[in-house]
C-alpha positions as CSV (number, residue, x, y, z in Angstrom):
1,X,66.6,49.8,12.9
2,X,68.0,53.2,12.1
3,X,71.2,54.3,13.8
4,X,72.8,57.6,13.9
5,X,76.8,58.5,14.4
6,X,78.7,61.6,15.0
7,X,82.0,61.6,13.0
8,X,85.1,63.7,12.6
9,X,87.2,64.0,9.9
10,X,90.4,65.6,8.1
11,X,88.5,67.0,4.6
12,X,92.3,67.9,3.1
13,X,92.3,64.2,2.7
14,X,89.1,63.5,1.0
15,X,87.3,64.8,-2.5
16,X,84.3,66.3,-0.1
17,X,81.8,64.4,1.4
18,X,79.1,63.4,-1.0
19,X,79.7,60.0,-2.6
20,X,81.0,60.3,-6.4
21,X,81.5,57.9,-9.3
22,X,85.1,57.9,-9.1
23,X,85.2,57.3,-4.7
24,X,87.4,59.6,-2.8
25,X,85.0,60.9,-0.4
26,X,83.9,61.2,2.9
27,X,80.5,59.6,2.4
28,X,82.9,56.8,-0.2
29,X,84.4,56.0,2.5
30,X,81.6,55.4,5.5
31,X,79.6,53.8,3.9
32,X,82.1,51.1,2.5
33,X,83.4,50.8,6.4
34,X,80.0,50.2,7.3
35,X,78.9,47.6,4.8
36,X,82.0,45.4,6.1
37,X,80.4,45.1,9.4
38,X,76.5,44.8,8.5
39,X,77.4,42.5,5.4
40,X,75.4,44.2,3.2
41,X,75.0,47.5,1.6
42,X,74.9,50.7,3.5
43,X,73.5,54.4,2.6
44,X,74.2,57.3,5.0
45,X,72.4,60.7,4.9
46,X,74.5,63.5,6.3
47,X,73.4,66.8,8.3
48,X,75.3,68.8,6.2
49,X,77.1,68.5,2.8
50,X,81.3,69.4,3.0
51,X,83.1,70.9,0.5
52,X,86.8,69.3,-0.6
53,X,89.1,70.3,1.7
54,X,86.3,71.4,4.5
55,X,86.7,69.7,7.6
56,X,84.3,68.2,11.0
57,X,84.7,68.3,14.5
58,X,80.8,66.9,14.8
59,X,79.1,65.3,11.6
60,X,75.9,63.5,12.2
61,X,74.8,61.2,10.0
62,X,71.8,58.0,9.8
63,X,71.5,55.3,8.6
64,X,68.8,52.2,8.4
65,X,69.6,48.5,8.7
66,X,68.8,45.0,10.0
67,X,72.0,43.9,10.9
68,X,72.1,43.4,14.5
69,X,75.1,44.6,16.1
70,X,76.7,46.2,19.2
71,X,76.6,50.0,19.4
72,X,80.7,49.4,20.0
73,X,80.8,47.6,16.7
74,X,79.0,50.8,14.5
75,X,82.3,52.5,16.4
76,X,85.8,50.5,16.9
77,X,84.9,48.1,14.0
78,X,84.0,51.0,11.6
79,X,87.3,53.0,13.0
80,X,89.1,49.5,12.1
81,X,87.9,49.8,8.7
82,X,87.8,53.2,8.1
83,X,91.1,55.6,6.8
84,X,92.7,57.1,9.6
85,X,91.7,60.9,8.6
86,X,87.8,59.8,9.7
87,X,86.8,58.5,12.6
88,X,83.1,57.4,14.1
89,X,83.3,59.1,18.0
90,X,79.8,57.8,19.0
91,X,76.9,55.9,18.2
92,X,73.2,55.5,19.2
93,X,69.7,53.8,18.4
94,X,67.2,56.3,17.2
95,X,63.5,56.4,16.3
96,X,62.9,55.6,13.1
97,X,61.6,58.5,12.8
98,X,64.9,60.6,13.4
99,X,66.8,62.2,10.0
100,X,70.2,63.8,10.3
101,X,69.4,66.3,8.1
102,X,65.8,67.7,9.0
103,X,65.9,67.1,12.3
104,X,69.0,69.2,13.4
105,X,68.3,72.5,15.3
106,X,70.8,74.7,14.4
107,X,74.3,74.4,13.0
108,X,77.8,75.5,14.0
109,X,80.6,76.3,11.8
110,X,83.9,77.7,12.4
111,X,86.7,79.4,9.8
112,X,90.0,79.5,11.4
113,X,92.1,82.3,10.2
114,X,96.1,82.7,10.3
115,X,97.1,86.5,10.2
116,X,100.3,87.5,9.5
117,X,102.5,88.8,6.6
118,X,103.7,85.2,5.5
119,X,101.7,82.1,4.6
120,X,101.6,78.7,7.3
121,X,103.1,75.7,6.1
122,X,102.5,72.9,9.3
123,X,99.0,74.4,9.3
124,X,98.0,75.2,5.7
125,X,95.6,72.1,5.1
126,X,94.1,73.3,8.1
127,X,93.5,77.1,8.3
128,X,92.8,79.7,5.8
129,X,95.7,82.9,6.2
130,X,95.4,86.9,5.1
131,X,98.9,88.8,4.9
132,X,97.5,92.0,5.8
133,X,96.3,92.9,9.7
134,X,92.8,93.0,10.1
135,X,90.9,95.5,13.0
136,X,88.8,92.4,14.5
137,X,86.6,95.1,16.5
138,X,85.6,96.2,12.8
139,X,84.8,92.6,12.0
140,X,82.8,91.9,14.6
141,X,80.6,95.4,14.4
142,X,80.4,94.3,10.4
143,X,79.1,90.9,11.9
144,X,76.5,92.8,14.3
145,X,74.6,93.4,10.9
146,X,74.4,90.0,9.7
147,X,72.7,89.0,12.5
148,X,68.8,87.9,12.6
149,X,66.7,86.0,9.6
150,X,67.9,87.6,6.3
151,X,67.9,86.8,2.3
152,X,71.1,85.4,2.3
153,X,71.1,85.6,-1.2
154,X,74.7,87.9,-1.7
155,X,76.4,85.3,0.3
156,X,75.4,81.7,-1.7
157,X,76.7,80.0,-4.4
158,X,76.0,79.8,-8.2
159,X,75.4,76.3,-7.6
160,X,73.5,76.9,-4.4
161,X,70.5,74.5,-4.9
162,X,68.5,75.9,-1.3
163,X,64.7,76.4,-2.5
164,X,65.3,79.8,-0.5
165,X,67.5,81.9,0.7
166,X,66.7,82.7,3.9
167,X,68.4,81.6,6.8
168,X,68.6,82.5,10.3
169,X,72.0,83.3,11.9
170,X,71.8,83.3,15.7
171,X,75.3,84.4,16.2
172,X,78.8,85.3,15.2
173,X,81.8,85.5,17.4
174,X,85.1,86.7,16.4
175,X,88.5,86.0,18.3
176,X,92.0,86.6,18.2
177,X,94.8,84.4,19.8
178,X,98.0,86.0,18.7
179,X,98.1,85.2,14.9
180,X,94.8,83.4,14.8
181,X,91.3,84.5,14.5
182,X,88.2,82.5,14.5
183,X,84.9,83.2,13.1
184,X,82.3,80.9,14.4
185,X,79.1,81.2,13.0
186,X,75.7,79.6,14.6
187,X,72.6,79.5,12.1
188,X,69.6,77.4,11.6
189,X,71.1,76.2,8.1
190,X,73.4,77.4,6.0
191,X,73.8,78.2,2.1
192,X,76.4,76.7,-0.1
193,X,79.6,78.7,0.2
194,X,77.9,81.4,2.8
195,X,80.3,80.4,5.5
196,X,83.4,81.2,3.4
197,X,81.3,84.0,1.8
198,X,80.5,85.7,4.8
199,X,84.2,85.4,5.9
200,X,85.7,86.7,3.1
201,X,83.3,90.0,3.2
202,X,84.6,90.4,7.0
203,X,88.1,90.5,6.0
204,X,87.3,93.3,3.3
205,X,85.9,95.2,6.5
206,X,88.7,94.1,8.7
207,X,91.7,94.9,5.9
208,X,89.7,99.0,6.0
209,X,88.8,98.3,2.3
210,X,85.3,98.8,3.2
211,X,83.6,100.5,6.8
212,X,81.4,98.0,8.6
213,X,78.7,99.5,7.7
214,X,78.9,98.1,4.1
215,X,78.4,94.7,5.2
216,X,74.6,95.5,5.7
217,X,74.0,97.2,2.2
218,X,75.7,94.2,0.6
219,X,73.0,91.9,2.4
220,X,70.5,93.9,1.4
221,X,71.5,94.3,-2.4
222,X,70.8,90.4,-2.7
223,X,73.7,90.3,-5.1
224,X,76.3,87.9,-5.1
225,X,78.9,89.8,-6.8
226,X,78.5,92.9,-4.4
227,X,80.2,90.7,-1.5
228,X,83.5,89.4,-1.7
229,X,85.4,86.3,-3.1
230,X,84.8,83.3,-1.5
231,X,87.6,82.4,0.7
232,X,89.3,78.8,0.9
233,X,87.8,75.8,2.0
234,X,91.3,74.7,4.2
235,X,90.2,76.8,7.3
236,X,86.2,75.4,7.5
237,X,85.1,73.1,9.7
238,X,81.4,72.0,10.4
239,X,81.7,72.4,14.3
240,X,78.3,71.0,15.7
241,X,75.3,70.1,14.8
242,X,72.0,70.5,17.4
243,X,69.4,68.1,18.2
244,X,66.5,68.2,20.7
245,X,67.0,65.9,23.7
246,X,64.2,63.8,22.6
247,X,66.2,62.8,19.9
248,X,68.6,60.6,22.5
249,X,72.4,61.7,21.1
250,X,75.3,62.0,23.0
251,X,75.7,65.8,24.0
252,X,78.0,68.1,22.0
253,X,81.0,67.4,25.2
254,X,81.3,63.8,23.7
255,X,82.3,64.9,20.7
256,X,84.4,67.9,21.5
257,X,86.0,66.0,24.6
258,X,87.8,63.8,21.8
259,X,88.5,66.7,19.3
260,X,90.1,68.6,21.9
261,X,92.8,66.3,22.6
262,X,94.2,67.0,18.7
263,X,96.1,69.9,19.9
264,X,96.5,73.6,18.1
265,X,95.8,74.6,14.6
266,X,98.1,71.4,12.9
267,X,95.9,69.1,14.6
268,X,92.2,70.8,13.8
């Protein structure tokens, strides 16, 4: 049977989440949790690869088996086993059919930004900071232009191994709450580092280094060294991942209805 499970977890804690030969990750982890309560040997696909240091409110992931066990036991005994900066918030049966990865709809991510002269300390594993004010209406009309299916090729990595670089972004809203600002950015994928890419260019505009209108001829030059540095992983997290109903998850409320007991930025 396959089964699929939504997770959260604290990516300051881990090495990223894709397995490695020396353990320490997200994925590490899981999937040694979850061979202790099938008894045999477990191998999860993600919807999205994390960076070290990146965090999730909503990671989906599947995995096949034919251990037979109840759905609580793919959740309190794989909590019980896991480290307490992960935990599994749901589980469900799925067609065999169903894949974490291609299956997912759209994707959510959100960089949370402290703004103010001097760095966080309570919150620094959990938010990235800028010690110069930023003009978030200048932001958001820079993030106006990124809007729509683009070559996203000026915002991806070196290491960026996407056969293209076209994505579509649906959406990006900018707030501020006092100090903080969030960027939350809705696309159908994403490219490696384009999150912290994109973010990084928007506080160029937001700083007055460049006018908003240089956001679009950066996207246009297709050239990753016209945009500017990627900014750090700490204030990342993979917010949400979408499915078609047919697909049988829990909605996105089960997730976030847990998440949102963690409290302000210390807790995200």
């Amino acid at each position: 049977m396959r089964i699929a499970l939504g997770l959260e977890y604290d990516g300051s804690r881990f090495l990223g989440w894709q397995t490695q030969p020396g353990g320490g990750t997200v994925q590490d982890s899981l999937e040694a949790a979850l061979a202790g309560i099938a008894g045999q040997p477990i191998s999860v696909t993600c919807a999205g690869r994390t960076d070290r240091g990146v965090h999730a409110r909503r990671q989906v992931v599947h995995f096949d088996t034919d251990a037979v066990r109840p759905q609580s036991a793919w959740v309190r005994g794989v909590n019980a086993l896991l480290p307490e900066s992960v935990a599994v918030l749901w589980s469900a049966q799925v067609d065999e059919a169903f894949h974490a990865r291609y299956a997912a709809l759209a994707r959510t991510y959100r960089y949370v930004l402290v703004n103010r002269a001097v760095r966080p300390a309570l919150a620094a594993p959990y938010t990235g900071w800028f010690h110069l004010p930023l003009d978030v209406q200048a932001m958001r009309e820079a993030a106006a232009l990124l809007v729509g299916q683009h070559d996203f090729s000026a915002f991806r990595s070196a290491e960026c191994q996407a056969k293209s670089p076209v994505r579509t972004l649906t959406s990006i809203d900018i707030s501020r709450d006092g100090e903080r600002i969030d960027f939350v950015f809705r696309a159908n994928a994403f490219l490696h580092h384009m999150v912290r890419n994109l973010v990084g260019t928007l506080v160029y505009v937001g700083k007055g280094k460049h006018p908003p209108a240089w956001v679009a001829e950066v996207l246009s030059s297709r050239e990753r060294r016209r945009a500017a540095p990627t900014f750090a992983a700490c204030g990342l997290y993979l917010e949400d991942v979408e499915y078609p109903e047919s697909c049988g998850l829990p909605p996105r409320g089960c997730a976030h209805a847990i998440a949102a007991l963690s409290g302000d930025l210390g807790d995200e």
